[in-house]
C-alpha positions as CSV (number, residue, x, y, z in Angstrom):
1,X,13.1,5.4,-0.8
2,X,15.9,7.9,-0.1
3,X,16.5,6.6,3.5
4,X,16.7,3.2,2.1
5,X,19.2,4.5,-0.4
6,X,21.1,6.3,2.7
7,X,21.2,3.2,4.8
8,X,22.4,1.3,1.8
9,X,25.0,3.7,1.2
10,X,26.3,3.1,4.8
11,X,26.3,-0.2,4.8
12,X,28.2,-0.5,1.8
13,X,30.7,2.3,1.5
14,X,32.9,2.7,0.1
15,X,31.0,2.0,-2.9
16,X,28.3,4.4,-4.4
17,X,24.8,3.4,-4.7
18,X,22.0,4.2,-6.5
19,X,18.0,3.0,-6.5
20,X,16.3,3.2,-9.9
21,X,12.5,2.4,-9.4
22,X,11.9,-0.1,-12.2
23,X,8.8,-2.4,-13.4
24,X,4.9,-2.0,-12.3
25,X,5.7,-4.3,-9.8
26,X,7.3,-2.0,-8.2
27,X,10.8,-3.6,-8.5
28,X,13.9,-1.3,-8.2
29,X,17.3,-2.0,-9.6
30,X,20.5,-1.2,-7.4
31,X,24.1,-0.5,-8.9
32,X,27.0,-0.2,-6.8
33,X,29.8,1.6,-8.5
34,X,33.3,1.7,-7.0
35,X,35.6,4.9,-6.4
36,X,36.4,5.5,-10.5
37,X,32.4,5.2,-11.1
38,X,32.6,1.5,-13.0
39,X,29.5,-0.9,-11.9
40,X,30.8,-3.5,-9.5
41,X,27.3,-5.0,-9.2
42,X,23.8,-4.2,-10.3
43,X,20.9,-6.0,-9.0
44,X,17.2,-5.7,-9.1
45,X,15.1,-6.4,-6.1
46,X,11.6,-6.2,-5.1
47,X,10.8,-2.6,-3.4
48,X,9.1,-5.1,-0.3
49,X,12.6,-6.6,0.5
50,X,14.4,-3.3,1.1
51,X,11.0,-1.9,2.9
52,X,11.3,-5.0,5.9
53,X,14.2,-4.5,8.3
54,X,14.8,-8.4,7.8
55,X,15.0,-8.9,4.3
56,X,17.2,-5.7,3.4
57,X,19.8,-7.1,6.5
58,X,19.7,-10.0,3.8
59,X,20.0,-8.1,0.7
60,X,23.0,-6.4,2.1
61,X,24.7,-9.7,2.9
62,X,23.9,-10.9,-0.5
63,X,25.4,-7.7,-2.3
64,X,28.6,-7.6,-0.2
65,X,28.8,-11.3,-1.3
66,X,28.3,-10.1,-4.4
67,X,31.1,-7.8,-4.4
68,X,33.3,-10.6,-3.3
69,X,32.7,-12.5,-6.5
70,X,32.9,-9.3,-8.6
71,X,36.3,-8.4,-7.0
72,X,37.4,-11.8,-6.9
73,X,37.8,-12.0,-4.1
74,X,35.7,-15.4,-3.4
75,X,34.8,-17.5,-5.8
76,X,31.1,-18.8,-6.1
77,X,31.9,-22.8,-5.8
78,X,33.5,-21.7,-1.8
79,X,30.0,-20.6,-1.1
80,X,28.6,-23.6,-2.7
81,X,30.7,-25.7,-0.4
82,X,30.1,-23.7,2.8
83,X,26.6,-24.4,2.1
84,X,27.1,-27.7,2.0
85,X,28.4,-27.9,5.3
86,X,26.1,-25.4,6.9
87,X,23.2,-28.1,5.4
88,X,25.4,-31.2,6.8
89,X,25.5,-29.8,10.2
90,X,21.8,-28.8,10.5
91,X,19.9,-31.7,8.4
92,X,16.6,-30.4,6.6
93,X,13.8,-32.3,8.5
């Protein structure tokens, strides 16, 4: 768990994070907390998504979009709509 915390902390400096084990499932909860220590984002995943190479690269994209919305820096309906074109261009068969 602490090398997941270290990669996680690389890929999303400059903010600090922390993994709290949570839940029998074996859930853990991340916070990210910016340079003056206030929570930017907290967000609880299940310990098999940050164990497989592929799903953490996706919970990394997810918290740095995250932090976008948090920041305000994008707004959730622009993903919404970016969807919506990504789904126009490459129709669900």
């Amino acid at each position: 768990m602490e090398s997941i915390s270290l990669l996680l902390g690389e890929a999303l400096s400059p903010y600090q994070v922390t993994l709290t084990p949570r839940g029998l499932q074996g859930e853990c909860l991340v916070t990210l907390k910016n340079g003056s220590g206030a929570i930017v984002v907290e967000r609880e995943f299940n310990r098999a998504q940050l164990s497989d190479k592929r799903q953490l690269t996706d919970v990394v994209d997810g918290l740095h979009r995250d932090i976008l919305i948090a920041e305000g820096r994008l707004e959730p309906c622009v993903i919404a709509a970016l969807r919506n074109v990504a789904r126009d261009k490459h129709p669900v068969l």
